[in-house]
C-alpha positions in Angstrom: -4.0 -46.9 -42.8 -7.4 -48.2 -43.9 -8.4 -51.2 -46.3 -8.8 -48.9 -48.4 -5.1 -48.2 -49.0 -4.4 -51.6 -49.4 -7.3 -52.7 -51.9 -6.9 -50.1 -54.4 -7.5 -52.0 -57.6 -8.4 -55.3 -58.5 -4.6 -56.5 -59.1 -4.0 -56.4 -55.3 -7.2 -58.0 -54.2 -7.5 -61.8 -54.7 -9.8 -64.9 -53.2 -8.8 -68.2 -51.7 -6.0 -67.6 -50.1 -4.7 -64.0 -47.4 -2.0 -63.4 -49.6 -0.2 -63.9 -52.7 2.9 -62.1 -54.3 2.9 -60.9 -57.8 5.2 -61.6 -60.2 6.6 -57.6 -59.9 6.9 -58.6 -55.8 3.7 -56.4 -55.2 1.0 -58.4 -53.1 -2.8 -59.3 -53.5 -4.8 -59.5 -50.5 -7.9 -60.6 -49.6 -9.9 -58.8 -47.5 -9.2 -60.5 -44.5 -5.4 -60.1 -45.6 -6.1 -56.8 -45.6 -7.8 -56.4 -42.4 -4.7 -58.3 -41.1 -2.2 -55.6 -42.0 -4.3 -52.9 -40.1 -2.3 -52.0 -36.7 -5.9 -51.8 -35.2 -8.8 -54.5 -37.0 -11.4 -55.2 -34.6 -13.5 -52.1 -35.3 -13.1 -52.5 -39.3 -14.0 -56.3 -38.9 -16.8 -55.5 -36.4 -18.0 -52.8 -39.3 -18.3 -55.7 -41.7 -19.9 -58.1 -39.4 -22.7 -55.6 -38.9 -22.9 -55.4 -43.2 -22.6 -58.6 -44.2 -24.2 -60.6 -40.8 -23.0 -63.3 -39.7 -21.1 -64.9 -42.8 -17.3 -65.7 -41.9 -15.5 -62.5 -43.5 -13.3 -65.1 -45.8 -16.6 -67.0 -46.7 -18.0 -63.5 -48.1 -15.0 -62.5 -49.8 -13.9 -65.9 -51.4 -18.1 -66.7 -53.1 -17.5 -67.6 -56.4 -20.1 -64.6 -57.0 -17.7 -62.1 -55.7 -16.2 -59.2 -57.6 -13.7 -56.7 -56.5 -16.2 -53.9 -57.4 -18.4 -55.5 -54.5 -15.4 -55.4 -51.9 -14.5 -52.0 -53.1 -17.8 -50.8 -52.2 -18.0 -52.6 -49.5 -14.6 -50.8 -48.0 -15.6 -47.3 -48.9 -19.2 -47.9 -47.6 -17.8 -48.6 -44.5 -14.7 -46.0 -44.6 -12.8 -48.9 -43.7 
């Protein structure tokens, strides 16, 4: 499994918080909730670090600036 599989479109990512359920009982992650459901993170979150420097992972993803377009690319620029 790979972030990727888990932020698919914009209605499962969200910001400020790892997780939230949908009203249909679906979940929205952030990308750090995301990393968390990956049996293996540490080279996905070491990918990122290397990206994005030295910037907490939440920090990054929660910027009021921050769209899910940018974490998509992010994700597949990384194959993560």
């Amino acid at each position: 499994m790979k972030v990727q599989d888990i932020l698919t479109d914009e209605g499962k990512w969200c910001q400020g918080s790892l997780s939230m359920r949908n009203e249909d009982g679906t979940y929205r992650h952030c990308l750090v909730g995301a990393l968390l459901e990956l049996p293996n993170a540490q080279i996905a979150v070491a990918k990122i670090h290397e990206r994005i420097g030295l910037m907490s992972i939440s920090a990054w993803n929660d910027a009021p600036e921050r769209t899910f377009p940018e974490v998509r690319a992010l994700i597949e620029e990384l194959d993560i």
